[in-house]
N, C-alpha and C positions, 0 to 999 in steps of 0.2 A: 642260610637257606632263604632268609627273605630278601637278600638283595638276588640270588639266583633266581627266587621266584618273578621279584619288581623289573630283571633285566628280561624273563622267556618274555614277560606281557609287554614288553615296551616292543619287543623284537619283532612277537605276532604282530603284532599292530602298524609296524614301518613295512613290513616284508611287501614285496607286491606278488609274492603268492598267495593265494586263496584258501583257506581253511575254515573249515566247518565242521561243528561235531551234534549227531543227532542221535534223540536217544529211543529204544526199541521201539517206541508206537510211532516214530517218524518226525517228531517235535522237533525242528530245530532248536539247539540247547545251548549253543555257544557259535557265533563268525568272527571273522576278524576282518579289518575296517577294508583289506583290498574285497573280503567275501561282500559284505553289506555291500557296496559302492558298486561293485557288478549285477547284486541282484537286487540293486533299491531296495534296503532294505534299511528302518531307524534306529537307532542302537539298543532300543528297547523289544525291537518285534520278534517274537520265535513262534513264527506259521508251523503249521504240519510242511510236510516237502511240497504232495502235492496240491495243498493254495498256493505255494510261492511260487510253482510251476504254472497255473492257472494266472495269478495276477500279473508278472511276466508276459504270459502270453495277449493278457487283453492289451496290455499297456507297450506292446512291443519292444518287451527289454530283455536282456538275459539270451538265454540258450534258442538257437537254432532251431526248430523244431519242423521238420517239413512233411506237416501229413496234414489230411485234410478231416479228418475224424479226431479232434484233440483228446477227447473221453479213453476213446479207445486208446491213443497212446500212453496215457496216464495208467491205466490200468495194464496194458502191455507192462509199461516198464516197472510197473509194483510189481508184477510178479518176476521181475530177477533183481528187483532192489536190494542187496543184502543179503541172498541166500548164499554167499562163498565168503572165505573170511578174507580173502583179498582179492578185486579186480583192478584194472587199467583199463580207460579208452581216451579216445579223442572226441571232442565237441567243440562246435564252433557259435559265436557269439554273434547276437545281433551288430553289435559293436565294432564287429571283425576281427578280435581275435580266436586264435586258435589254441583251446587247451589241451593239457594232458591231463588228463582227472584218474586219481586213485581214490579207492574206498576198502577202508579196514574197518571189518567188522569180529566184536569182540564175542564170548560165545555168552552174553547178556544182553547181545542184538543193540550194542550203542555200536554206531558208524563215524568214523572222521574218516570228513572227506578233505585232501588235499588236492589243488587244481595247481600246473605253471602254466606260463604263457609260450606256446610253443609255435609263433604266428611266424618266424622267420624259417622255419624249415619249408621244405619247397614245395608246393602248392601240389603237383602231381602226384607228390610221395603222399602227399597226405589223403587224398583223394583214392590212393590204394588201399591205404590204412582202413579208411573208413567204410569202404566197399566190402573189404573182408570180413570185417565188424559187421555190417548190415547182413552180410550172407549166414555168416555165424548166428547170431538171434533168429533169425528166419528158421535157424535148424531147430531151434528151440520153443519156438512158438507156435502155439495152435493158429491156424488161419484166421478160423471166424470171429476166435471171443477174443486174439491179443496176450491170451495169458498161457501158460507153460504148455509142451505138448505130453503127451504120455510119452515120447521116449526119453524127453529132460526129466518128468518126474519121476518115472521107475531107476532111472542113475542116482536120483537121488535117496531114492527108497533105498537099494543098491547099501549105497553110502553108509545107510542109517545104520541097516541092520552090522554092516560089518565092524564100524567100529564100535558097536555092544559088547567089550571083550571082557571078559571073566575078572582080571584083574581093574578092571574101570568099569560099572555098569551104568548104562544110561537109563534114564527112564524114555519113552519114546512110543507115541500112538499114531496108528492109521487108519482115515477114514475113508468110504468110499460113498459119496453121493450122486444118486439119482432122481430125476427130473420126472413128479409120478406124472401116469397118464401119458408121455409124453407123445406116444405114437396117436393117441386119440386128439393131441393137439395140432398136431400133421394135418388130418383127417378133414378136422373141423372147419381149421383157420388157414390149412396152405404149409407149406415148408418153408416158406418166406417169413411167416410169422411164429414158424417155431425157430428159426435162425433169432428173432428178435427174443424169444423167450431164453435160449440159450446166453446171449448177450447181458441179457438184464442179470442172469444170475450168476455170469460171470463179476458185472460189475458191481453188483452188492456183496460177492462172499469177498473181491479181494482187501477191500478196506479193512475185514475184521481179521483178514489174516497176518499176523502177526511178523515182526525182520525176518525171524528164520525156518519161519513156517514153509512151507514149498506147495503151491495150490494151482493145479494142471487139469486139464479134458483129458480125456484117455480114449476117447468114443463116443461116439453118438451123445447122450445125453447123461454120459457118466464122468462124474469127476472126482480125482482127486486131491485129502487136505492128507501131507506129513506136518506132524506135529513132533519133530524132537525137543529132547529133555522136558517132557508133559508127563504130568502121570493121568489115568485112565480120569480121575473126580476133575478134574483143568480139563481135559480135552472134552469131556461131556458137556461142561457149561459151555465152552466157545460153540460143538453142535448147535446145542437149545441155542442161543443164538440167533445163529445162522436163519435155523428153520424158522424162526420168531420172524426174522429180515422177511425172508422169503414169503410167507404168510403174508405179510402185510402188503407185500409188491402191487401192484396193479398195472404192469407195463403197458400195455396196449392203448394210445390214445384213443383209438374209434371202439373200443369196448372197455370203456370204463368200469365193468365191472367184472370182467375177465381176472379171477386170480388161479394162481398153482402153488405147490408144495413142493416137499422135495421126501426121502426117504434117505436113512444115512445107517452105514453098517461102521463098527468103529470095534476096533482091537488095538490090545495094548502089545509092546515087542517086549519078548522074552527074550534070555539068556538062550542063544544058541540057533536063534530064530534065522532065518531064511527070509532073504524078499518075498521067494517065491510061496513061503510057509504065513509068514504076515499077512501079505495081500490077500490067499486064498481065505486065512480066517475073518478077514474085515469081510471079503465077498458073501461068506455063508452067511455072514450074519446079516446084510443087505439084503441079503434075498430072502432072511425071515424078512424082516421088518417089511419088505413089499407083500409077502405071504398072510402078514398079519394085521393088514389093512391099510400101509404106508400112512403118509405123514407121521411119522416116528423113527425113533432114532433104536438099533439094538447095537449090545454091546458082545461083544463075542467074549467065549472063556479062552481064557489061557492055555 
C-alpha cells in the first residue's frame, strides 16, 4: 500500500492535468503542482475559492473571466458552485489555454476539481460550446442579484422533497426570506436603490450558504435558502446568522446610516412532503413572522 500510495503522489504531481480538492466551506485543501503553477499558487497556500479567483484576477492570471461587475460574478458563480454531484464545462486561461474542467461533489460538500488541456480542438467548436453554456446559466440565474432564479431553485426544492423515501430519510429545511419594509424602500429612495438593497443581500447571504445549500430570488424581494440533510436546531442557527449579517449591513454609500432587516419563515421536510406542501409551510410561517412584527425568524410545525 505504501509504494501504491508514494507511486498515486508522484503521479499527481508529474500529470499536467490539473487537480484540486476542496472542502465544504470552499477551502482549498489539497492542488497538485500542474494546479498551483496555473493558478500561482505556493505549495503551502489553501485560499477559499473565491480569494484565489479575486487574486487571479487583480494580478491577471488564471481563468478568463469577461464581465465588467467582478463581485457580481463571484457571487453568480457561488450560487451553482457545487450544488450537483457532477458537472463539465469549458474555461479558457489567460495563458491561452483551453480547459475541460470537472467537479465531483461528495454528499459532505468536499469537491475535486479535475481540469485537461483541451486548447487543440477547434476554436469554432469551442466557441459553441461555450455559448451554450452561457445561455444555459442565463436560464438559471436571476438578472439583477447573479444568484439562482426561482425556476433553478423550486427543481431543486423538487429534488429535495422526492428523494425523502421511507426507506432512506433525509433530514432537510426550507427557508423563505423577505426583505421588511421593502416597498417603503421603493418609495423612499427610488427603485434604483432598492435594486442595490436587493444586491447587497444577495451578496452577503451567499457566502454563508453553504456547498449544498441551494440560495435563489423567487420574486421581488423574496428569497429562497434549501438547506438539505439539516435538521430544524442547524438550520435556525445559519437564519440567526444571516439576519445578524443583515442587521449590520449599511449598503448605501450617500446614507450611511440607512440599514434593513429581513423576516425569515423556516420548516423542516417531513416523510411524505410535497414541494408544494414544504414551501406552503415555510410561507405561512413568513407571513406570521411579518404579522408579528418582522425582523425574526418563525419556524413552522410539521
Amino acid at each position: 500500500m505504501d509504494e501504491i500510495a508514494a507511486s498515486l503522489a508522484e503521479l499527481r504531481d508529474r500529470t499536467d492535468v490539473l487537480i484540486a480538492l476542496y472542502d465544504a466551506e470552499d477551502w482549498l485543501r489539497y492542488a497538485n503542482v500542474a494546479f498551483r503553477s496555473t493558478f500561482a499558487l505556493e505549495p503551502d497556500e489553501t485560499p477559499l475559492w473565491p480569494e484565489l479567483m479575486r487574486r487571479n484576477r487583480a494580478r491577471g492570471l488564471g481563468t478568463i473571466i469577461r464581465v465588467d461587475d467582478f463581485e457580481a460574478w463571484v457571487t453568480s458563480a457561488q450560487s451553482r458552485r457545487g450544488k450537483v454531484p457532477f458537472r463539465a464545462y469549458e474555461t479558457d486561461l489567460v495563458d491561452g489555454r483551453w480547459l475541460w474542467m470537472t467537479e465531483t461533489v461528495n454528499r459532505g460538500g468536499w469537491m475535486l476539481c479535475i481540469a485537461s488541456d483541451i486548447t487543440h480542438l477547434r476554436a469554432d467548436e469551442r466557441d459553441l460550446r461555450q455559448d451554450r453554456d452561457l445561455a444555459m446559466r442565463a436560464s438559471q440565474t436571476d438578472e439583477l442579484t447573479g444568484i439562482s432564479n426561482r425556476r433553478y431553485v423550486m427543481g431543486k426544492l423538487e429534488e429535495m422533497t422526492v428523494s425523502n423515501l421511507p426507506q432512506q430519510p433525509r433530514d432537510g429545511c426550507l427557508c423563505i426570506l423577505d426583505i421588511d419594509f421593502f416597498k417603503g424602500i421603493n418609495d423612499l429612495y427610488g427603485h434604483q436603490t432598492g435594486d442595490e438593497v436587493l444586491l447587497d443581500f444577495a451578496r452577503r447571504v451567499q457566502p454563508i450558504v453553504r456547498r449544498h445549500d441551494c440560495f435563489g430570488r423567487v420574486g421581488g424581494e423574496e428569497f429562497m435558502l434549501l438547506l438539505p440533510d439539516t435538521t430544524i436546531e442547524e438550520a435556525e442557527g445559519i437564519i440567526r446568522r444571516i439576519m445578524e449579517i443583515i442587521r449590520a449591513s449599511r449598503p448605501l454609500t450617500g446614507a450611511p446610516l440607512f440599514r434593513y432587516t429581513c423576516s425569515a419563515g423556516l420548516a423542516a421536510m417531513v416523510l411524505g412532503d410535497s414541494a408544494k406542501a414544504l414551501y406552503g409551510r415555510a410561507d405561512a410561517a413568513l407571513y406570521n413572522a411579518k404579522q408579528s412584527g418582522r425582523d425574526q425568524i418563525i419556524i413552522a410545525a410539521a
